[in-house]
LOFI-56517 format. One record per residue (C-alpha): residue number from 1; x, y, z. Coordinates in steps of 0.2 Angstrom, whole numbers, padded with zeros to 4 digits. Example, Ala and Ser with C-alpha at 12.3 -4.5 7.8 and 13.67 -1.06 7.14 Angstrom:
<recs>
+-----+-------+-------+-------+
| seq |    c1 |    c2 |    c3 |
+-----+-------+-------+-------+
|   1 |  0062 | -0022 |  0039 |
|   2 |  0068 | -0005 |  0036 |
+-----+-------+-------+-------+
</recs>
This chain:
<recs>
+-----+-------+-------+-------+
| seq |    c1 |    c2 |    c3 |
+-----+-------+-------+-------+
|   1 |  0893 |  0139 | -0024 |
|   2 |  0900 |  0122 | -0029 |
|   3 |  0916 |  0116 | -0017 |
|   4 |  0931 |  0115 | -0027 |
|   5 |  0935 |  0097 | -0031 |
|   6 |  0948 |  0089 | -0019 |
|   7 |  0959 |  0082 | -0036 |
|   8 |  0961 |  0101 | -0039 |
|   9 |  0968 |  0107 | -0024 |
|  10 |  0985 |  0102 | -0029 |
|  11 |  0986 |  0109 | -0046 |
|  12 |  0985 |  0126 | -0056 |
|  13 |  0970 |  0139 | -0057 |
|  14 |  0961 |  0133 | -0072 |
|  15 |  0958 |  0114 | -0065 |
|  16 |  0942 |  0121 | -0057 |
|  17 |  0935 |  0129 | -0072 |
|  18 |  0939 |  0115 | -0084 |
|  19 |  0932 |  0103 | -0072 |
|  20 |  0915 |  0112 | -0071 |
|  21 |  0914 |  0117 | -0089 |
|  22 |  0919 |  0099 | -0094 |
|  23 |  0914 |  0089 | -0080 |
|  24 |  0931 |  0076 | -0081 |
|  25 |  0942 |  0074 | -0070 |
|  26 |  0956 |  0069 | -0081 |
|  27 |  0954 |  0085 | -0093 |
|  28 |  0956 |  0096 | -0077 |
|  29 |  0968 |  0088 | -0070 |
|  30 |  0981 |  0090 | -0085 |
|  31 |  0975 |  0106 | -0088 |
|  32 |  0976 |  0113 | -0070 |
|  33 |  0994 |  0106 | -0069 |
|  34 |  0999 |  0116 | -0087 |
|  35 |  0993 |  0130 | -0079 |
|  36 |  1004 |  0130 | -0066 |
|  37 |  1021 |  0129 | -0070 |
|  38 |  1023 |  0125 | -0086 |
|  39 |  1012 |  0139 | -0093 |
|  40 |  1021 |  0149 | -0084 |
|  41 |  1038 |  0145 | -0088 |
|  42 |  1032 |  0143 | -0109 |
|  43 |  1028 |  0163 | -0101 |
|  44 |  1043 |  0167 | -0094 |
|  45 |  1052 |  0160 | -0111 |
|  46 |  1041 |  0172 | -0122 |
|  47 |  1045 |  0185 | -0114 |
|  48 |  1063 |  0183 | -0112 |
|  49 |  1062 |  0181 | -0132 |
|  50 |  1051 |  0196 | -0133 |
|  51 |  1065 |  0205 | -0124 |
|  52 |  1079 |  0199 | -0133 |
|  53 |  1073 |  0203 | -0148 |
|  54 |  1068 |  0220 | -0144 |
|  55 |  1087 |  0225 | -0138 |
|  56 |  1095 |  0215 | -0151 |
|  57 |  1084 |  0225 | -0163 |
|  58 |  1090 |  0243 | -0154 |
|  59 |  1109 |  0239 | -0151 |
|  60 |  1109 |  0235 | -0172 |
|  61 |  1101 |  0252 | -0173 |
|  62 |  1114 |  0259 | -0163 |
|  63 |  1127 |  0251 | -0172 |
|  64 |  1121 |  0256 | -0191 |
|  65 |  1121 |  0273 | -0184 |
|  66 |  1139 |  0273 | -0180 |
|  67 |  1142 |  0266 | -0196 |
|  68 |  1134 |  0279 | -0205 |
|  69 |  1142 |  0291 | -0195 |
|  70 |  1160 |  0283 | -0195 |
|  71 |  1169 |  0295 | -0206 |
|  72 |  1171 |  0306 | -0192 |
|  73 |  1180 |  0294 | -0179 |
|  74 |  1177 |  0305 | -0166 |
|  75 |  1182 |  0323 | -0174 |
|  76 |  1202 |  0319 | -0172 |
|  77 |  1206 |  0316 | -0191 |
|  78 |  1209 |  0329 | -0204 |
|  79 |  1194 |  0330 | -0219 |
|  80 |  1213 |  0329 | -0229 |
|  81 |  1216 |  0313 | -0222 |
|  82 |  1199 |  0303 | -0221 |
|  83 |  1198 |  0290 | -0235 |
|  84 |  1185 |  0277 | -0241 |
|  85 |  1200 |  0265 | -0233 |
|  86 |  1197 |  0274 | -0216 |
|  87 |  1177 |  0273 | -0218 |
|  88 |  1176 |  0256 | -0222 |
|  89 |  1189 |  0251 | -0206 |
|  90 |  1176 |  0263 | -0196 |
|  91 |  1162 |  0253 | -0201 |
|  92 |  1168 |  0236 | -0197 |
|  93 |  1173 |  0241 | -0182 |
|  94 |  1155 |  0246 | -0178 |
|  95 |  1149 |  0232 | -0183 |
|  96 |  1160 |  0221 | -0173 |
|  97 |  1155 |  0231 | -0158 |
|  98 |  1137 |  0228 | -0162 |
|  99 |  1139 |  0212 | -0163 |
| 100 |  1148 |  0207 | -0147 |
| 101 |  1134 |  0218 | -0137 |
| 102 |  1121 |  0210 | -0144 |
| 103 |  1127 |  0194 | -0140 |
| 104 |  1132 |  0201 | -0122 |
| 105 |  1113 |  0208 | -0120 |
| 106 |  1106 |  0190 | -0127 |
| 107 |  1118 |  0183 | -0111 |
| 108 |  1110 |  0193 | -0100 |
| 109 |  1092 |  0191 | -0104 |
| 110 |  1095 |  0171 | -0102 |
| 111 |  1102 |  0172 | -0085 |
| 112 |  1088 |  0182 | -0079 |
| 113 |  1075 |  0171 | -0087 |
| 114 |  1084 |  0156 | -0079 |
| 115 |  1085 |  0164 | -0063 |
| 116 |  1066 |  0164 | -0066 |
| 117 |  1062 |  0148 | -0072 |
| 118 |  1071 |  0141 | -0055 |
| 119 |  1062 |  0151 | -0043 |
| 120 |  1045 |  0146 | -0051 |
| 121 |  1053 |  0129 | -0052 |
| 122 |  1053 |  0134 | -0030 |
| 123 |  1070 |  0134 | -0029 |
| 124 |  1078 |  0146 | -0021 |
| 125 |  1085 |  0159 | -0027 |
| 126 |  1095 |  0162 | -0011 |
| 127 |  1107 |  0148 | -0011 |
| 128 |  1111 |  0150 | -0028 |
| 129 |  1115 |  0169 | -0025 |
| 130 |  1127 |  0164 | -0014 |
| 131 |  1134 |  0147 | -0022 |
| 132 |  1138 |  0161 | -0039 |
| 133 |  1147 |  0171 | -0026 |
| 134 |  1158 |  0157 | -0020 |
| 135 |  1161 |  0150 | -0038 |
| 136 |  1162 |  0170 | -0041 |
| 137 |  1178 |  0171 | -0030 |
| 138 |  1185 |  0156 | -0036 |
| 139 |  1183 |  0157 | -0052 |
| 140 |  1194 |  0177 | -0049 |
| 141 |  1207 |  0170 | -0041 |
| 142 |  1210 |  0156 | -0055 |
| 143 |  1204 |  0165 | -0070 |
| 144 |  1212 |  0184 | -0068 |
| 145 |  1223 |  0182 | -0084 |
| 146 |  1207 |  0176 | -0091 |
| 147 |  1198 |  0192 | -0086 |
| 148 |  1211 |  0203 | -0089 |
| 149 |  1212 |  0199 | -0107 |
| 150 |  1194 |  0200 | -0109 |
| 151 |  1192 |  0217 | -0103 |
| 152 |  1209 |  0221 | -0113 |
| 153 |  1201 |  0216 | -0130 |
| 154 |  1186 |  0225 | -0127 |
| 155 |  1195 |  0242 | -0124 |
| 156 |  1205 |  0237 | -0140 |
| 157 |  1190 |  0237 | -0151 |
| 158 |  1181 |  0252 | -0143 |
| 159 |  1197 |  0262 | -0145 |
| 160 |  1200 |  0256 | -0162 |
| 161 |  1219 |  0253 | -0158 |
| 162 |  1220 |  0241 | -0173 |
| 163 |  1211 |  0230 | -0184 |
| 164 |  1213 |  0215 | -0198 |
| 165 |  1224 |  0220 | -0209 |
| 166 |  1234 |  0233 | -0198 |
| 167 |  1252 |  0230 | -0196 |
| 168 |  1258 |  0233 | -0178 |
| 169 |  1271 |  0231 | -0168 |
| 170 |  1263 |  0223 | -0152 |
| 171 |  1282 |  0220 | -0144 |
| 172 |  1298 |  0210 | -0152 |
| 173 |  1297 |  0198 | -0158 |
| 174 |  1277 |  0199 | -0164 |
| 175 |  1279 |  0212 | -0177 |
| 176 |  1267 |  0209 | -0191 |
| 177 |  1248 |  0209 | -0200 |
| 178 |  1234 |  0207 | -0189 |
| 179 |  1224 |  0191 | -0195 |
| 180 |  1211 |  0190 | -0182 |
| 181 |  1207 |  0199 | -0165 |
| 182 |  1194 |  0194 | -0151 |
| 183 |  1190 |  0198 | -0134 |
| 184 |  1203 |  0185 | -0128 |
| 185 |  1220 |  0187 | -0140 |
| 186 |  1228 |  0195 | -0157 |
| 187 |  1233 |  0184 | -0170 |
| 188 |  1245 |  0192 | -0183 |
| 189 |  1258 |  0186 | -0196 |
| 190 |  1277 |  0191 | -0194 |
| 191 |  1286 |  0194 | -0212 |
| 192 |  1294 |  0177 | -0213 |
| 193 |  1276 |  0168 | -0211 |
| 194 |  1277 |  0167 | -0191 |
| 195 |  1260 |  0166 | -0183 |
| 196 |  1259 |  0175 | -0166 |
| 197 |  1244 |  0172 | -0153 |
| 198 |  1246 |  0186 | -0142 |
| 199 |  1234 |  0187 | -0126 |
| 200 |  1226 |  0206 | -0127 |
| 201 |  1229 |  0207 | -0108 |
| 202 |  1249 |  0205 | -0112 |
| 203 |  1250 |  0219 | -0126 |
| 204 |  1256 |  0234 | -0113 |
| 205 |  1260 |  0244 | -0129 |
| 206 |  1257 |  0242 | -0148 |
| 207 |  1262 |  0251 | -0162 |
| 208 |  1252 |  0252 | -0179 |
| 209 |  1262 |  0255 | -0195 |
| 210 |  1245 |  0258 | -0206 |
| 211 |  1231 |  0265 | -0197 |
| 212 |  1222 |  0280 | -0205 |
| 213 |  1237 |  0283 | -0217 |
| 214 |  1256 |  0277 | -0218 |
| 215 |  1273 |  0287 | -0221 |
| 216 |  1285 |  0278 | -0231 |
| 217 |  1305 |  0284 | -0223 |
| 218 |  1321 |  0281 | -0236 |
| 219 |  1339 |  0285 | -0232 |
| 220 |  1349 |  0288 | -0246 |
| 221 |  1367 |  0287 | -0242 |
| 222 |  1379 |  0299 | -0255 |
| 223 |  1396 |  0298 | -0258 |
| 224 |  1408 |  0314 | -0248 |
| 225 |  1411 |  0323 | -0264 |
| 226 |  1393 |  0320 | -0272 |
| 227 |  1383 |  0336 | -0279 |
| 228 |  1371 |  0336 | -0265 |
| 229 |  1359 |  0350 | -0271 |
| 230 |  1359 |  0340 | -0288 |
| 231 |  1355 |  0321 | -0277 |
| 232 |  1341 |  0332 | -0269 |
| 233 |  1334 |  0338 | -0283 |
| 234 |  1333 |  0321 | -0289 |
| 235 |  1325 |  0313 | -0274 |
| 236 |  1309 |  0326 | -0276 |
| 237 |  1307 |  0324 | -0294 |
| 238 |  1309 |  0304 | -0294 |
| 239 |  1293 |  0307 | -0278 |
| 240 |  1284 |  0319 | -0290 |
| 241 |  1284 |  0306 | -0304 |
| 242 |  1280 |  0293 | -0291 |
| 243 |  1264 |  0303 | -0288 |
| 244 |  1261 |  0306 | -0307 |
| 245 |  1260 |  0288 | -0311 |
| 246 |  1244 |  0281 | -0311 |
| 247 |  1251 |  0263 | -0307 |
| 248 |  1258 |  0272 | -0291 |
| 249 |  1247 |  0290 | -0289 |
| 250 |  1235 |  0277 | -0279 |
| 251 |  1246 |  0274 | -0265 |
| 252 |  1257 |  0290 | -0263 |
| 253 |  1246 |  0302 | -0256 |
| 254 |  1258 |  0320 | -0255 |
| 255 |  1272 |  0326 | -0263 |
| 256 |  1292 |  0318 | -0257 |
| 257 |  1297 |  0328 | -0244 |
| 258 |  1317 |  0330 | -0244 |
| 259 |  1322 |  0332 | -0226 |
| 260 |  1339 |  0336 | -0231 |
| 261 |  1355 |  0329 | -0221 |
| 262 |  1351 |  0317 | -0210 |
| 263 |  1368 |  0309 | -0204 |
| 264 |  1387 |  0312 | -0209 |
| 265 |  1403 |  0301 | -0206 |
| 266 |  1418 |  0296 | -0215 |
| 267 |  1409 |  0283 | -0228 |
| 268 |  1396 |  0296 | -0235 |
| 269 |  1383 |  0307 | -0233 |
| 270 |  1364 |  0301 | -0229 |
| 271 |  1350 |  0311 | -0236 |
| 272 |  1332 |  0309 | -0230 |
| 273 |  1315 |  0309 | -0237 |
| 274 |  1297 |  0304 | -0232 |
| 275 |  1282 |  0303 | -0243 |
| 276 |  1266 |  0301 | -0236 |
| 277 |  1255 |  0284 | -0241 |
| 278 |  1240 |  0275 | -0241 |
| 279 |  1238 |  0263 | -0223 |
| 280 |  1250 |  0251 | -0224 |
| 281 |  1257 |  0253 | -0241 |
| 282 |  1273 |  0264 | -0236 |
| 283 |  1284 |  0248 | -0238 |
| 284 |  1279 |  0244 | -0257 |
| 285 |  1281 |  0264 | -0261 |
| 286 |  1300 |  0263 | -0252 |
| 287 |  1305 |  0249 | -0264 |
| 288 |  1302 |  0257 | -0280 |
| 289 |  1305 |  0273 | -0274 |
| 290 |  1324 |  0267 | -0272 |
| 291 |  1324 |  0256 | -0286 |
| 292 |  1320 |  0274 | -0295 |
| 293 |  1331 |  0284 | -0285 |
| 294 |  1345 |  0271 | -0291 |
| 295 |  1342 |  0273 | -0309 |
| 296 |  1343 |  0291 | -0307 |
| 297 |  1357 |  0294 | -0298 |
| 298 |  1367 |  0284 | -0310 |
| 299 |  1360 |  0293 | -0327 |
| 300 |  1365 |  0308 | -0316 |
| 301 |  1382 |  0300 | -0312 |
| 302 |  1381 |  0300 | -0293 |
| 303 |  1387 |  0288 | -0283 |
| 304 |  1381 |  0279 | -0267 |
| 305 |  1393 |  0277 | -0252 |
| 306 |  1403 |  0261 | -0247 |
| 307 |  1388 |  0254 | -0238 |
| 308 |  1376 |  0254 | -0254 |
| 309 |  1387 |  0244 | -0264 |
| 310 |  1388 |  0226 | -0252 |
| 311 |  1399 |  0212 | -0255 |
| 312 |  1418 |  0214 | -0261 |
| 313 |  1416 |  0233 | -0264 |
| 314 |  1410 |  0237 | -0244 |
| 315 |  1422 |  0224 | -0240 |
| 316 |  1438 |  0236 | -0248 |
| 317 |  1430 |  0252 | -0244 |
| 318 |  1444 |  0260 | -0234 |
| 319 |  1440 |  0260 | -0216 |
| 320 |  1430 |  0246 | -0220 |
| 321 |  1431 |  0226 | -0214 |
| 322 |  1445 |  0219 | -0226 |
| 323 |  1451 |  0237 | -0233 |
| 324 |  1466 |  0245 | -0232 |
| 325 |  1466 |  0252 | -0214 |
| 326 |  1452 |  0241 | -0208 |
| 327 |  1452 |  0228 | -0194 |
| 328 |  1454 |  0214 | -0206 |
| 329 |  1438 |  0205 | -0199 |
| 330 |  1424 |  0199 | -0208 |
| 331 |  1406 |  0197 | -0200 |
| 332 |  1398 |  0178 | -0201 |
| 333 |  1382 |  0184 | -0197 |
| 334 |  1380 |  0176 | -0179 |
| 335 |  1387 |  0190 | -0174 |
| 336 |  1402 |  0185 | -0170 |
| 337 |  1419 |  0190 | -0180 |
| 338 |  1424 |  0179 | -0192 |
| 339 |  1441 |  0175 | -0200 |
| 340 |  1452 |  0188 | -0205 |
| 341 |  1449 |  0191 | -0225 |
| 342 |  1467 |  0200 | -0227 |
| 343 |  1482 |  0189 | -0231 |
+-----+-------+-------+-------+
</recs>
């Protein structure tokens, strides 16, 4: 057996079989250092693509299933009340789930393949075990919020508590559209054009106005002396033809349904009614229903109360600010009272 050559004892496996198929020194050499380290590091990097690919590949099965599947959103809605709206929310949900656990899986596969690389590097793993737990501690003591709203987020999306598009109410004064969510904060658009950033972790309770479907609420305040089984009659049939018209039949999704009496005092009577919507579209579907409600009561000849009619008239409505019997104040809107409007 030839001795192994004395410029090979420092170097990888393959110097000694290179240097005896080849017979030089230098071609051994840098083939025996290649087949140290860095062969095995360009092998350690393989297979951490290998592996990332593979889970990647799984998690987006995963994820298509759910989107196939997401009609169902868990067995809690109605068939009555699953749309194509809801279906496509359902889906883009699942994929944003998919996404952000792929991306998780491909973090984990490079801290491991790191991890690795340093110990083939020789150094040790030992050290920086316990140099990640100090920073570990540090960085939970200065980043909780941080942490907090990461977690928060994450429960957001896998519960499905809103989406882009959804209008919540995610405490006053950050009432609005949603814009955009992440694992850190909520961005949504307040009716006057306001951006809100809210942190997820900060959101204690929300409300969404328009997920799965929407109910659109009107009071309708009558006169004392009105016809009310005639003004009810009117409110369904103004909802029925609502739901007849094609330019509307898209958004209202049930029949008006006339509650009846909701409130009495001195100025009037107040009916109410609800109608049923598509998400997010019950504050269109209240506009014209009242602007329809207001033509029909007055071909009908029924009169709003004192309130309905603003400006001078509320302002002489007996009982009223300014009226006869009233407190002779006005309102200037800072909610303070204003200078007496009687003489």
């Amino acid at each position: 057996m030839v001795a192994e050559p004395p410029f090979c004892s420092d170097t990888g496996w393959a110097c000694e079989p290179v240097w005896e198929a080849t017979g030089n020194e230098t071609i051994a050499r840098v083939i025996g250092w290649l087949s140290e380290k860095p062969l095995q590091i360009a092998g350690i990097l393989a297979l951490a693509y290998l592996a990332n690919r593979v889970l990647r590949s799984m998690i987006a099965r995963t994820g298509r299933r759910m989107a196939e599947n997401a009609d169902r959103l868990g067995g809690y809605m109605p068939d009555g009340l699953r749309t194509r709206e809801v279906d496509g929310r359902a889906v883009a949900r699942a994929a944003t789930m998919s996404t952000i656990t792929r991306s998780m899986a491909t973090a984990v596969v490079d801290v491991v393949a790191a991890a690795w690389i340093l110990a083939v590097l020789g150094v040790s793993l030992a050290a920086i075990v316990a140099s990640a737990g100090v920073l570990g501690v540090a960085l939970g003591f200065g980043a909780q919020n941080l942490v907090r709203d990461v977690l928060a987020g994450w429960f957001i999306l896998v519960e499905d508590r809103y989406g882009v598009g959804d209008t919540i109410d995610a405490g006053a004064p950050a009432v609005g559209t949603v814009e955009r969510v992440t694992l850190r904060s909520t961005r949504l658009r307040d009716i006057n054009g306001t951006v809100w950033h809210v942190a997820n972790g900060e959101i204690l309770r929300v409300g969404n106005k328009s997920q799965s479907w929407s109910r659109a609420v009107v009071d309708v305040a009558v006169t004392p002396d009105a016809d009310l089984e005639r003004a009810r009659e009117i409110l369904g049939e103004v909802g029925e033809r609502m739901l007849l018209d094609e330019a509307w039949s898209g958004l209202v999704t049930s029949s008006p349904n006339v509650l009846g009496v909701q409130r009495i005092d001195p100025l009037g009577i107040t009916l109410r009614v609800v109608i049923d919507t598509a998400p997010g579209e019950q504050f269109p579907v209240e506009r014209e229903y009242r602007l329809r409600v207001l033509q029909a009561f007055d071909a009908a000849g029924i009169s709003l109360s004192a309130p309905y009619a603003g400006g001078p008239a509320a302002a002489a409505w007996p009982g009223g600010p300014g009226g006869p019997g009233g407190t002779g104040t006005g309102d200037t809107g800072t909610g303070e009272a204003g200078p007496s409007s009687s003489t």
